[in-house]
Structure formats: structure tokens, C-alpha cells
C-alpha positions in Angstrom: -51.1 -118.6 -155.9 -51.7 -114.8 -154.6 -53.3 -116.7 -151.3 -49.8 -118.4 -150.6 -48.3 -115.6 -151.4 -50.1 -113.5 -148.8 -49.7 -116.1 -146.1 -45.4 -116.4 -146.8 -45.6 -112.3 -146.5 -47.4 -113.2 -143.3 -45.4 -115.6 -141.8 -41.7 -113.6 -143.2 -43.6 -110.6 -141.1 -44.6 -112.5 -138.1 -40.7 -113.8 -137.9 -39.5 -110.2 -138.1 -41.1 -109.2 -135.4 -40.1 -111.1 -132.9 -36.8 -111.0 -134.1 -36.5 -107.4 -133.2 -38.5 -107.2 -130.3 -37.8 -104.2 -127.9 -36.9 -104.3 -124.7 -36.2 -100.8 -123.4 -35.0 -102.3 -120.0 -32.5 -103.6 -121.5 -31.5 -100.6 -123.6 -31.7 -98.4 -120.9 -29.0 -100.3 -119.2 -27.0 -100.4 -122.1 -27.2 -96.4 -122.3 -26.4 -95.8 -118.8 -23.4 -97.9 -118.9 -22.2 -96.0 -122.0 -22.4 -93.3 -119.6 -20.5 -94.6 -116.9 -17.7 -95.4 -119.7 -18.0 -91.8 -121.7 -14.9 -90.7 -120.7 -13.1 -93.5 -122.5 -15.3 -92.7 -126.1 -13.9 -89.0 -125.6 -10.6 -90.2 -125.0 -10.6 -92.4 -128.3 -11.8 -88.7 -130.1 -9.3 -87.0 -128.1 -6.6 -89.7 -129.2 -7.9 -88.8 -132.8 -7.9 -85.5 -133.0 -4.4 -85.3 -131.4 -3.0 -87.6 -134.6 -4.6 -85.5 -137.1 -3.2 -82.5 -135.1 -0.2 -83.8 -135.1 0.1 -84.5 -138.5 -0.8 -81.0 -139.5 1.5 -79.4 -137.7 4.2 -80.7 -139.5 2.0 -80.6 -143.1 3.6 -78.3 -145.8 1.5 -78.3 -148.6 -1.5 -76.2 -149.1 -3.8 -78.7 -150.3 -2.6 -81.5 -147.3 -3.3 -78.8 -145.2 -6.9 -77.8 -146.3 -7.3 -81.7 -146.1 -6.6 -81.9 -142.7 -8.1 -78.8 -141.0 -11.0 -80.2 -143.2 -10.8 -83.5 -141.3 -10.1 -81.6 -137.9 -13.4 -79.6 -138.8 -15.5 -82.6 -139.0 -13.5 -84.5 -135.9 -14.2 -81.1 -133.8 -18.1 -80.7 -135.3 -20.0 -82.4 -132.8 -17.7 -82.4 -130.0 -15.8 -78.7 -129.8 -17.7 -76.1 -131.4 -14.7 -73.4 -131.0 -12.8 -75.9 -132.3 -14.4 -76.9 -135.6 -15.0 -73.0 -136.2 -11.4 -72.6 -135.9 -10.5 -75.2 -138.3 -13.4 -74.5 -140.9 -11.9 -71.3 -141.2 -8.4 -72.2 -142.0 -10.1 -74.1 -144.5 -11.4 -71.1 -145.8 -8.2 -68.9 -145.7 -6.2 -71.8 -147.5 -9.5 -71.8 -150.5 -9.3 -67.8 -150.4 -5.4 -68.4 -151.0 -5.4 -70.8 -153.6 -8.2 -68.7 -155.6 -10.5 -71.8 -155.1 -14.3 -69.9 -154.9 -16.3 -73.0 -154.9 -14.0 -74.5 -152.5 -14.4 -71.8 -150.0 -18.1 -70.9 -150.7 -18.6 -74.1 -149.5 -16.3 -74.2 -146.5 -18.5 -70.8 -145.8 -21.1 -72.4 -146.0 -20.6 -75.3 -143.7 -19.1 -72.8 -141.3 -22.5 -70.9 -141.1 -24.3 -74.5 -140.5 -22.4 -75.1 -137.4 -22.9 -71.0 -136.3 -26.7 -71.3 -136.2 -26.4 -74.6 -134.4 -24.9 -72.9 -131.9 -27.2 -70.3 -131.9 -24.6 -67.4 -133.9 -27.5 -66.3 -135.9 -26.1 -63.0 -137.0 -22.8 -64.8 -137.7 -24.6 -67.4 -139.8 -26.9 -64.8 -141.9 -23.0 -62.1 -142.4 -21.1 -65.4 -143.6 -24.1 -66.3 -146.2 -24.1 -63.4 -147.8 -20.7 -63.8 -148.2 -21.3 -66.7 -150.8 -23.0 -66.4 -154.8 -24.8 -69.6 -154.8 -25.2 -68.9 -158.6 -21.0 -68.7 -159.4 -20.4 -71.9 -158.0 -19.9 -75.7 -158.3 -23.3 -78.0 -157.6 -21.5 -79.2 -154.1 -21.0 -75.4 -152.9 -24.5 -75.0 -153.8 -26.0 -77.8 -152.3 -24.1 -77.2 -149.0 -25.3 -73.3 -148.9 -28.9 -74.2 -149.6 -28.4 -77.0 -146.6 -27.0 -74.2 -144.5 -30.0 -72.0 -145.2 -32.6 -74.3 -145.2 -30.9 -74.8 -141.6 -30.7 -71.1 -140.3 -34.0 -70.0 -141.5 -35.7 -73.3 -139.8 -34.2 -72.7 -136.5 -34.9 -68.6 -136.6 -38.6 -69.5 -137.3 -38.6 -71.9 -135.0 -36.8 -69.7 -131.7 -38.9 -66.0 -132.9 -42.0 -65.1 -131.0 -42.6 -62.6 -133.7 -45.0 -64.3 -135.8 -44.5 -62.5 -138.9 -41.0 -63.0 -138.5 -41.9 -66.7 -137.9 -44.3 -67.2 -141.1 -41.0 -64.9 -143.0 -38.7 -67.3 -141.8 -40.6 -70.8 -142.4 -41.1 -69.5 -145.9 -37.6 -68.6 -146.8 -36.9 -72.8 -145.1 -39.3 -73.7 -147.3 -37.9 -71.8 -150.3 -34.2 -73.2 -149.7 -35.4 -77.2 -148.7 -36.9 -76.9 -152.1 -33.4 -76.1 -153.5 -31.8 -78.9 -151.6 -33.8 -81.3 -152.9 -33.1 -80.0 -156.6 -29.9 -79.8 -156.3 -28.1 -82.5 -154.2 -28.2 -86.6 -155.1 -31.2 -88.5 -154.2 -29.0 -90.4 -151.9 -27.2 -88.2 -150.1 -28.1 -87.6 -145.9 -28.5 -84.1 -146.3 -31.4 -84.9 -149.1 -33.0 -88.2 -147.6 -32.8 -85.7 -143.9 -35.3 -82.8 -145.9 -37.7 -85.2 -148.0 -38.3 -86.9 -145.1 -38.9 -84.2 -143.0 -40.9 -82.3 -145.8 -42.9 -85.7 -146.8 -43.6 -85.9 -142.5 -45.0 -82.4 -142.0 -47.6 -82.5 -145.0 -48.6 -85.5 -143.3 -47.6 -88.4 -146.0 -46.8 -90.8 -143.1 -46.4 -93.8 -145.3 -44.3 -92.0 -147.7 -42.0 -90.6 -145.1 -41.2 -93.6 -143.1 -40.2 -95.2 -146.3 -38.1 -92.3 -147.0 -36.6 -93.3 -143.6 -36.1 -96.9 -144.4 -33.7 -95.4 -147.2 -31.7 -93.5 -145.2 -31.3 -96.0 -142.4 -30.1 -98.2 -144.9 -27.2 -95.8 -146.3 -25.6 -95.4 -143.0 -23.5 -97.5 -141.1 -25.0 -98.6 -138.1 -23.7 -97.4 -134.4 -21.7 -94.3 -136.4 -22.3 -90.4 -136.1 -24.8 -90.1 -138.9 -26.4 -93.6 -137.8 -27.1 -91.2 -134.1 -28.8 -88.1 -136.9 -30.7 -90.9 -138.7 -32.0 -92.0 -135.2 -33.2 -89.2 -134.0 -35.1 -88.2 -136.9 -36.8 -91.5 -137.3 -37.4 -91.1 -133.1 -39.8 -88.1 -134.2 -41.3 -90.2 -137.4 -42.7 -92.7 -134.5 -43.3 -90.0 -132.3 -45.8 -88.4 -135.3 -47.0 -91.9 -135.3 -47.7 -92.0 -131.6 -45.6 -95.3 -131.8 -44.1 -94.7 -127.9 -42.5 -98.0 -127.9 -40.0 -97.8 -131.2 -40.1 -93.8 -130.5 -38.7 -94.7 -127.0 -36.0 -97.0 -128.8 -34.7 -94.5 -131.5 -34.5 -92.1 -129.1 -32.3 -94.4 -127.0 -30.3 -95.2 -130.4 -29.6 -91.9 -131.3 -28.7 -91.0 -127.7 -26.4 -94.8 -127.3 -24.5 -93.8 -130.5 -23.9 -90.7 -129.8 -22.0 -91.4 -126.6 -20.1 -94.3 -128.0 -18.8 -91.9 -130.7 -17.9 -89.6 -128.3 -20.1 -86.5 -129.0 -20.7 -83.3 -126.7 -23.7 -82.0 -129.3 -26.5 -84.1 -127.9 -30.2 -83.7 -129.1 -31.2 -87.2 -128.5 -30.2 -87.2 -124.6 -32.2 -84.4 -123.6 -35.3 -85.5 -125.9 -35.3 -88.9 -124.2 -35.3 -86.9 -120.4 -38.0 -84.8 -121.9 -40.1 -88.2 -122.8 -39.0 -90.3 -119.4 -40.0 -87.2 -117.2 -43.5 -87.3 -119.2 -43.8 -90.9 -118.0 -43.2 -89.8 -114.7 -39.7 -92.0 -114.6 -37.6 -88.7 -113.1 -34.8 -90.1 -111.5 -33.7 -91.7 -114.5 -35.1 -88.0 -116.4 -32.5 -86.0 -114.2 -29.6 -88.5 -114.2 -30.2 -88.0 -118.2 -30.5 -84.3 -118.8 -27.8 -83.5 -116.3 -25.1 -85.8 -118.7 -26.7 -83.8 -121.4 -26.1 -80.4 -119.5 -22.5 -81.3 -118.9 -22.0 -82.5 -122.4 -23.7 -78.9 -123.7 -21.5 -76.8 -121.8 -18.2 -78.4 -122.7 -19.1 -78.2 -126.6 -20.1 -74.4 -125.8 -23.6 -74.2 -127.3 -26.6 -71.9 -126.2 -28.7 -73.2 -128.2 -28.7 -76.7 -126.2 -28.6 -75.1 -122.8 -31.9 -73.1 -123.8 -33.2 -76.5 -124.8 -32.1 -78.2 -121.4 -33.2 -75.2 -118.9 -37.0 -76.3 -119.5 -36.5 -79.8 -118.8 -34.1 -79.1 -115.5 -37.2 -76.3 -114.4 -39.6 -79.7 -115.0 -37.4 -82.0 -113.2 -36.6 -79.7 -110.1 -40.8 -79.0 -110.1 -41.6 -82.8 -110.0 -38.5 -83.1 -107.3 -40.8 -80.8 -105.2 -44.1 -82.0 -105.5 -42.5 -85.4 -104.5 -41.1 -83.9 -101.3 -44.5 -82.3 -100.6 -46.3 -85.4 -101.1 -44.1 -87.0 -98.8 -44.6 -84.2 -96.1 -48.3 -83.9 -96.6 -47.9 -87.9 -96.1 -45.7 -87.9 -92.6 -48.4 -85.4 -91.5 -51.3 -87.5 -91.8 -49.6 -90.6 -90.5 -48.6 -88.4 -87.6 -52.3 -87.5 -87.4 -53.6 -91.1 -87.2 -50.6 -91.7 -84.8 -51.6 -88.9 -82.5 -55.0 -90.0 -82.6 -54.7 -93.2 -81.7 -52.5 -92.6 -79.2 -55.8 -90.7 -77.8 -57.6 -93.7 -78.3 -55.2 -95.6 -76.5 -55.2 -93.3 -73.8 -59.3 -93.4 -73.0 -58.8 -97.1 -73.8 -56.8 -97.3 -70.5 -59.1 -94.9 -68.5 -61.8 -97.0 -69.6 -59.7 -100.2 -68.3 -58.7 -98.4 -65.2 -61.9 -97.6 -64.5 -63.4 -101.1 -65.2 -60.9 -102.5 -62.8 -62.1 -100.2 -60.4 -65.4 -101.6 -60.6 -64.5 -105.1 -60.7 -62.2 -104.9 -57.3 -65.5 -103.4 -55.6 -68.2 -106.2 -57.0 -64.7 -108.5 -56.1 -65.0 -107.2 -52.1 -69.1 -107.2 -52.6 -68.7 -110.8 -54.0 -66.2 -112.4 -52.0 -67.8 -115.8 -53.4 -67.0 -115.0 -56.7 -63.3 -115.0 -56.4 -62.7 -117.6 -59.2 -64.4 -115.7 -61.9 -62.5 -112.5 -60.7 -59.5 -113.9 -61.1 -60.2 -114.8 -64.6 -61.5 -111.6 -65.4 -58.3 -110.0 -63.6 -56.4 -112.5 -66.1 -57.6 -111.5 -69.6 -57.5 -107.3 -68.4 -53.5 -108.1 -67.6 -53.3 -109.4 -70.6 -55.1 -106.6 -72.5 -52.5 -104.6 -70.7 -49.9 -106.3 -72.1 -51.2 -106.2 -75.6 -51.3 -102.5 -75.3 -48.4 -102.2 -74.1 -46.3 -103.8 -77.2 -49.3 -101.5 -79.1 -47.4 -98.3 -77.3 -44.3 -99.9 -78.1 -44.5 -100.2 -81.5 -45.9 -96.9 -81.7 -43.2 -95.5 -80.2 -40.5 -97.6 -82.7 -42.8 -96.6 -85.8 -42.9 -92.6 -84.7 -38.7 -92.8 -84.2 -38.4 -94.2 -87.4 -41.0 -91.2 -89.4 -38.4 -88.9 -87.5 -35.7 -90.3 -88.3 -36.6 -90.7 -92.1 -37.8 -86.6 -91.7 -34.2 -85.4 -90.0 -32.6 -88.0 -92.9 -34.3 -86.2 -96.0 -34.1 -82.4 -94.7 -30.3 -83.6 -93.7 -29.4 -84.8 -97.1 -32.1 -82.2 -99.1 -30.4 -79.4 -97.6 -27.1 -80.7 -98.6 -28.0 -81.7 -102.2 -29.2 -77.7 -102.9 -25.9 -76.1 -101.0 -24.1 -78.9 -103.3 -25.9 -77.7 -106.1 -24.9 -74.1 -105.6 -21.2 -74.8 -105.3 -21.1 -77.0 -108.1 -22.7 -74.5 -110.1 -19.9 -71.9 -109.2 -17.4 -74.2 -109.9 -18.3 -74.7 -113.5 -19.0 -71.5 -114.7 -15.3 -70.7 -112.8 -14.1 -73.5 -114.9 -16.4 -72.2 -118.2 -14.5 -68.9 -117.6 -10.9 -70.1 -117.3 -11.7 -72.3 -120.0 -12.7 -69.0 -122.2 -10.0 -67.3 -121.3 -7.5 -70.2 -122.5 -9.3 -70.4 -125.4 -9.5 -67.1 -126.2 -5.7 -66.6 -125.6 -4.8 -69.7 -127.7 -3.3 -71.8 -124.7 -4.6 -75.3 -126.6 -1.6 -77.1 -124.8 -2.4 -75.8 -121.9 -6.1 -76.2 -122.2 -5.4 -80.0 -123.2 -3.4 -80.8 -120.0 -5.9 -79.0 -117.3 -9.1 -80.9 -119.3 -6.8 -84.6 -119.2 -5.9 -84.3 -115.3 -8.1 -85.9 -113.0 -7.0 -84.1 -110.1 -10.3 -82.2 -110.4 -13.3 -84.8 -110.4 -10.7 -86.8 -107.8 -11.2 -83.7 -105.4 -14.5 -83.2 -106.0 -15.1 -86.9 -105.7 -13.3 -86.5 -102.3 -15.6 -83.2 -100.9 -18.7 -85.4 -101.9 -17.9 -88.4 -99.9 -16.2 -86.3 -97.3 -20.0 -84.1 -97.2 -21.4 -87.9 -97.4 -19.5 -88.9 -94.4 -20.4 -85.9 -92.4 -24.0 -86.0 -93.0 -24.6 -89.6 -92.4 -22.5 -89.7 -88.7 -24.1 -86.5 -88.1 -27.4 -88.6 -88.1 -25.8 -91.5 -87.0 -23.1 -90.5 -84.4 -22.9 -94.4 -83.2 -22.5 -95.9 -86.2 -19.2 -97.2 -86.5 -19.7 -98.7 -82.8 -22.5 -100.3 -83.0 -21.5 -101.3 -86.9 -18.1 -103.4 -85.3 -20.3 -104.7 -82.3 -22.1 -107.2 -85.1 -18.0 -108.2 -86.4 -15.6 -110.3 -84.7 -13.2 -108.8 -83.1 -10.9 -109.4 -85.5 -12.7 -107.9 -88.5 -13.5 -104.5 -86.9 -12.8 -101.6 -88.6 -11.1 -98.3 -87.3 -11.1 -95.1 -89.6 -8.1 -93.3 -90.7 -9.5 -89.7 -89.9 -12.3 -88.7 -87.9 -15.8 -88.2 -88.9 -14.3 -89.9 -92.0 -15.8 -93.7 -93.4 -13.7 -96.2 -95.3 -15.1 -97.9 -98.6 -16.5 -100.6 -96.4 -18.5 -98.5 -94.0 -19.6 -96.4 -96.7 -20.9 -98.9 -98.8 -23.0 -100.2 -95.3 -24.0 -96.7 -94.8 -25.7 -96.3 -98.0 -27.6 -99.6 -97.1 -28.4 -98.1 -93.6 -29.9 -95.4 -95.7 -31.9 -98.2 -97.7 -30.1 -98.3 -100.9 -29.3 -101.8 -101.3 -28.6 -101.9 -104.7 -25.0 -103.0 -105.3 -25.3 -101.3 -109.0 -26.5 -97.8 -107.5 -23.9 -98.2 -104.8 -21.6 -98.9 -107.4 -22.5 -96.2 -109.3 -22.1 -93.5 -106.3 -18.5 -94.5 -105.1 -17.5 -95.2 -108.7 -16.4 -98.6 -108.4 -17.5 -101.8 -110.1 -19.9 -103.6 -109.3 -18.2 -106.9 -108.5 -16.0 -105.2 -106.6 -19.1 -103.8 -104.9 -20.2 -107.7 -104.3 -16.7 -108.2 -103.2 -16.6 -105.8 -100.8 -20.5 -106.9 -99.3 -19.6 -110.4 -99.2 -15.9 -110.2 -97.4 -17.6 -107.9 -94.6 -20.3 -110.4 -94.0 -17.9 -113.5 -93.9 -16.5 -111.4 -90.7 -19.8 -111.2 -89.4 -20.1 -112.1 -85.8 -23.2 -114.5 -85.6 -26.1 -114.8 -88.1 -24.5 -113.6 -91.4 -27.3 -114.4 -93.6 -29.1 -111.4 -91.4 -26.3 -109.1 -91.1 -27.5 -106.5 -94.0 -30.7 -106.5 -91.5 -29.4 -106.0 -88.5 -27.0 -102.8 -90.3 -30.5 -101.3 -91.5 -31.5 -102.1 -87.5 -28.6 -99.4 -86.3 -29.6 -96.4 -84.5 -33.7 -98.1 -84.2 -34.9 -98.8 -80.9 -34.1 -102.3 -79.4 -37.2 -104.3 -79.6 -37.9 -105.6 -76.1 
């Protein structure tokens, strides 16, 4: 009975897992086009947080009213902190005005939770001592022992001070211990500390089990499903599990852009681990969406996090370009060098010939063999001729790729810069709105895409630029393979349309249609679309015509 037991445990596990097998391909793609749609998840939050604004505008009642700036609080929490700070502490001058102490030592507390997220430590520690732990309700108490636990953890964990650290780990410590007293066994804020606690002594078994519970007590693709994620991302990651580390990570990160949060740890965490794998393309296109999503939520404590990562990134960016230089210098070696070769080769052949037309006049009897002998130099000659040919194609195409990469390099770092200046011009208009209470205001600049429209515009327009800057003759030479017909004229000058831009970037080898898609922000069947209607114009051979686009500007092969 206990054998057949063991093998139905077997089989039931077997089933399991390759139900849930992981393929982080596939979730990959799935998180970037969450990306490509996060402006619609922050509109859905946006729509919400303009009903519950709305409402509370016109609220009367005291108690509504701490209700909704309560509900505005959590809407705002992982998305505005100014916002939630605002709101939390309305909450706290309606339970100061309604002589509600447990009410508002909890609203405190919450309050200094969100300030040492943010990295307002001195904020955090004045608002505690604001609250008696002991002269209050269990719920007031739980959340000020959550909000200490919290503080202390992150000031141990930011301090070069040791002794401050060891000060600060103990008084975590302390307050965890108090959580776990205090709140329900099934509440996040509980299953969150025992399963960190159980995880640091090292009771792997018992804390993954710990995580099962949790996982189970949230709804899955929600906020706290994205907190649940992450933490059970660093219970693999203690494991050294890479692949379901990899896919937690990914959850957290997926969940939080579909519920449209700005407070991301997961999305940096997962650049951190991709650039480790030495995947940094995908590393930067991650922690610059988490960079943009830190500075419009307005914490330091994020940016501090990212800077490392971006310092990584840019570091791996070089090395890259410096293999690739120290590369085009040795194939320029072995090209020079065998040009050399090539050089006494023909000496050498010169000089043979020589010979062989003064044995030919010595032996004037021999004038068949000469003549055969005549016939395999010439075609020697001819071989090394296509040899210096095709040298001279291969060494226009190194300089070519050279004058490409400094052309667009150069470009990307000026880019950089301005971009750069432009946000923290935008960070300190933003400020100043905020600062001066213009939320109407505020609401109508950050809705208007006049903004990314122009700055959509200067990128192409610095696209266009560069690329007939390296390829005056494009267009030309790009109509000369259309009927007549079909050619295209530009509206302005040095200036593509969608159609030649999306041919440039395959000129430039990026063929595909989901990065170009991605780039000129369009779809990607209208990418295909787009491809396929230029090709049906094409003037002869349109199954070669992307070939003989990437062909433009090369020498003609003789």
C-alpha cells in the first residue's frame, strides 16, 4: 500500500512539472510587450485615481472623507510618492480631528513606511516617535512595528558605519519579532517577515513553505501577487534555483507593469541578473524603463539602486566597442599583410615570366609548352586579381561599418546628454507644480503627448541625418531597384519617410520587423505591411530586393 502510494506521489509530481514548465523566452516577450503597452496600465490608474478624486471633492462627511484619502493613499503608494504622502496625511488630520488616536497612530505609521521607502529617514524616525505603540489598538500596533521593522532594515542595510549597522539590524530584529506577535498568521505583512526571518537562519524548507502560503492568499497578477513575487524571486535565488529565480523575477516585474506601478524593485533586479548573464541589450532596455519609472514616482532610494546597474551596463557597452576595435585592427593587420604577400606574389610572377620569355627566345622549339605555361600564369593573374578585388570590397565594408558605429556612437552619447537635461528640466518644473499645488495643471502637461511626439520627431529627424550623412545616395540608388511608378520622393530634405526609414534600418542590418517596429513605434504588422507593399513595387527580382537594399553604397562586384 505505502509502495503505491509513493509511485501516485510520483507520477501526480512528474505531471506537475511539465505542466508548469518555464519558458523564459516566452516570458520575456510577454514583459517587454507590457512595456510597449505601459502607458495604457498607467492610464487605467490614472482613470482611477481621477474617480476617487473626483468623488472626494465633492465628499462631506468626515469619515467618507478619511475613507477616500485612505483609498487615494493606497491608489497613489506605488505609483506617486508625493501623492500618497499627501493623502496619508489628510488621513491623519481627519483622525487627529475626530480624536481617533489609534486611527491616526496608524495612519502615522503607514506614512513613515512609505518615508523610508523613499529614502526620508529622518522623516520616518520624527513621525515614529510621534506614535505610543503601547496606547493603542492591535492594528495601530501591528502597522508601527511593520513600519519599524521596515526603517531600521533599510538604515542597516544603506550605513557604512558598522556599529550603526549591527545597532540597526538589532532594533529590525527586535521589531520583526513584534510583528510576528502581534499581527494574524495570515496576513502579508506576517507571511512577508517569517519568511524572510525563516530564509536568513537558513531553514530553506521551512521558508519556501512559508512562501507557498502566501502565494496562495493573494490573487494572482495583482499588486501584492508583484511583492509575493519578488520575495519568492530571492527564496530561489538563496536556492541557486536561476531558472524559477529568473521567472519570479519576471513575475514580480510583468505584474507590476500591468498594475501600473512607478515603484519597481523587480525591474531593476531582473537587469541586474540579465547583465550577469551577459544578455545587456535586453539589461539596458530594462533598467532604463525602471529609471524612468523611478524618477516619475520621485524616489532616491531606487535611483541609488539603479546608478550601479547603469555604471555596469555603460562598462560592458565599452568593453564591447573595444573588442570590436581591437578586432577591426587585427583584421586590418592580416589585410595589410596579405596584401604584402600579394604584392611579392606578383614580383615573384613578374619575375618568373621574365625568365620564361628568355628560356621562350633560347627555346624557340618549345613554343607549345610556353604557351601553356603562359596560360595557367594569366590565369593566376586573374585569380589574383578577383583576390585584390575582394580585398578591396571587404576593407570598404570594415570602413564603412567603423564610420557607421563612431557616426551613430557619437550620436547616442550627445543624445544621452540632451535627454538627460531634458528630464531633470522636466523633474524641476514638475517640482515646482507640485510644490505650488498646480495638480490640474500638472495633470494636463503629464496627459499631452506633444512631448514624446517631438522628441520622437528630433530622434528620427537625428536618425535621418546620420544615416544620409553616411549614405548621401541612398534614396537614388534605393528608387533605381522600384518601378518607376513606385519611387518615392521625400517631403523635406535630408528627411526619410516611414518607408525609407524602415529600409534604412535594414541597410544598417536590423532586419527584424519587431526591433523595427519597436524603434518607429508602430506595429508590427503594419511593419510587414509596409516591407511587403515596397517589395511588390520592386523593379525585377523581388524575392532579392531586401539584398540588394543591404547592397547600397558597396562596391559593384565586377
Amino acid at each position: 500500500m505505502q509502495n503505491l502510494r509513493n509511485v501516485i506521489l510520483l507520477l501526480v509530481v512528474i505531471v506537475f512539472s511539465s505542466a508548469t514548465k518555464i519558458d523564459m523566452d516566452k516570458e520575456y516577450k510577454a514583459l517587454d510587450n507590457a512595456i510597449a503597452h505601459s502607458h495604457e496600465y498607467l492610464e487605467q490608474r490614472e482613470r482611477t485615481i481621477g474617480k476617487l478624486t473626483e468623488v472626494y471633492r465633492h465628499a462631506t462627511s468626515p469619515s467618507t472623507r478619511y475613507e477616500l484619502a485612505y483609498q487615494l493613499y493606497e491608489a497613489y503608494k506605488p505609483y506617486s510618492s508625493d501623492s500618497a504622502l499627501y493623502y496619508i496625511g489628510q488621513c491623519i488630520r481627519y483622525s487627529d480631528d475626530a480624536g481617533k488616536d489609534s486611527q491616526a497612530a496608524f495612519c502615522r505609521a503607514k506614512m513613515a513606511h512609505l518615508c523610508s521607502t523613499v529614502g526620508m529617514y529622518t522623516e520616518a524616525i520624527d513621525i515614529l516617535k510621534e506614535v505610543d505603540p503601547e496606547k493603542v489598538d492591535r492594528s495601530a500596533q501591528g502597522a508601527y512595528y511593520v513600519s519599524a521593522n521596515h526603517l531600521y532594515n533599510n538604515l542597516g542595510y544603506h550605513t557604512s558605519v558598522e556599529s550603526l549597522r549591527q545597532r540597526y539590524y538589532a532594533l529590525s530584529n527586535e521589531y520583526e519579532g513584534k510583528v510576528l506577535e502581534t499581527l494574524p498568521s495570515d496576513s502579508p505583512d506576517f507571511l512577508e517577515r517569517l519568511e524572510v526571518k525563516q530564509r536568513l537562519a537558513g531553514q530553506l524548507d521551512a521558508s519556501l513553505a512559508t512562501s507557498n502560503r502566501w502565494l496562495k492568499s493573494v490573487e494572482q497578477g495583482s499588486h501584492p501577487y508583484a511583492v509575493m513575487a519578488f520575495y519568492r524571486y530571492t527564496e530561489y535565488k538563496e536556492r541557486k534555483d536561476t531558472l524559477q529565480m529568473m521567472h519570479w523575477v519576471t513575475e514580480s516585474a510583468l505584474a507590476d507593469i500591468r498594475n501600473g506601478v512607478l515603484d519597481q524593485g523587480a525591474m531593476w533586479e531582473l537587469a541586474s541578473q540579465l547583465l550577469e548573464q551577459g544578455d545587456v541589450d535586453r539589461a539596458y532596455r530594462y533598467i532604463s524603463f525602471a529609471a524612468d519609472c523611478a524618477n516619475r514616482f520621485g524616489t532616491r532610494m531606487r535611483m541609488w539602486q539603479i546608478a550601479p546597474i547603469e555604471t555596469l551596463i555603460e562598462k560592458s557597452y565599452q568593453e564591447q566597442n573595444d573588442r570590436s576595435r581591437r578586432q577591426l585592427l587585427w583584421m586590418l593587420s592580416a589585410i595589410s599583410a596579405l596584401a604584402l604577400f600579394l604584392l611579392a606574389l606578383v614580383f615573384y610572377i613578374f619575375q618568373q615570366r621574365k625568365r620564361l620569355e628568355l628560356v621562350g627566345q633560347e627555346l624557340k622549339g618549345k613554343n607549345g609548352e610556353l604557351e601553356q605555361v603562359n596560360s595557367r600564369l594569366s590565369d593566376s593573374n586573374d585569380q589574383l586579381r578577383a583576390l585584390n578585388t575582394e580585398l578591396s570590397s571587404l576593407n570598404m565594408q570594415l570602413a564603412e561599418a567603423n564610420n557607421v558605429k563612431e557616426e551613430y556612437v557619437g550620436r547616442f552619447i550627445r543624445l544621452c546628454s540632451i535627454y538627460i537635461d531634458k528630464i531633470d528640466g522636466m523633474r524641476k518644473c514638475i517640482h515646482k507644480m507640485v510644490k505650488n499645488r498646480e495638480y490640474e495643471e500638472l495633470y494636463r502637461m503629464t496627459r499631452s503627448q506633444e512631448f514624446t511626439e517631438k522628441e520622437l520627431d528630433e530622434l528620427y529627424e537625428n536618425f535621418d541625418t546620420a544615416f544620409l550623412h553616411l549614405f548621401p545616395n541612398f534614396v537614388d540608388d534605393f528608387n533605381s531597384l522600384l518601378r518607376p511608378e513606385e519611387r518615392m520622393e521625400t517631403d523635406r530634405e535630408n528627411r526619410l519617410n516611414t518607408s525609407l526609414r524602415i529600409f534604412a534600418l535594414i541597410r544598417l542590418g536590423i532586419e527584424d520587423s519587431s526591433k523595427i517596429a519597436e524603434f518607429l513605434h508602430y506595429s508590427v504588422n503594419t511593419i510587414y505591411n509596409y516591407r511587403a507593399r515596397v517589395k511588390n513595387g520592386a523593379l525585377t527580382d523581388r524575392d532579392n530586393f531586401e539584398q540588394h537594399v543591404k547592397e547600397i553604397g558597396l562596391p559593384r562586384k565586377k
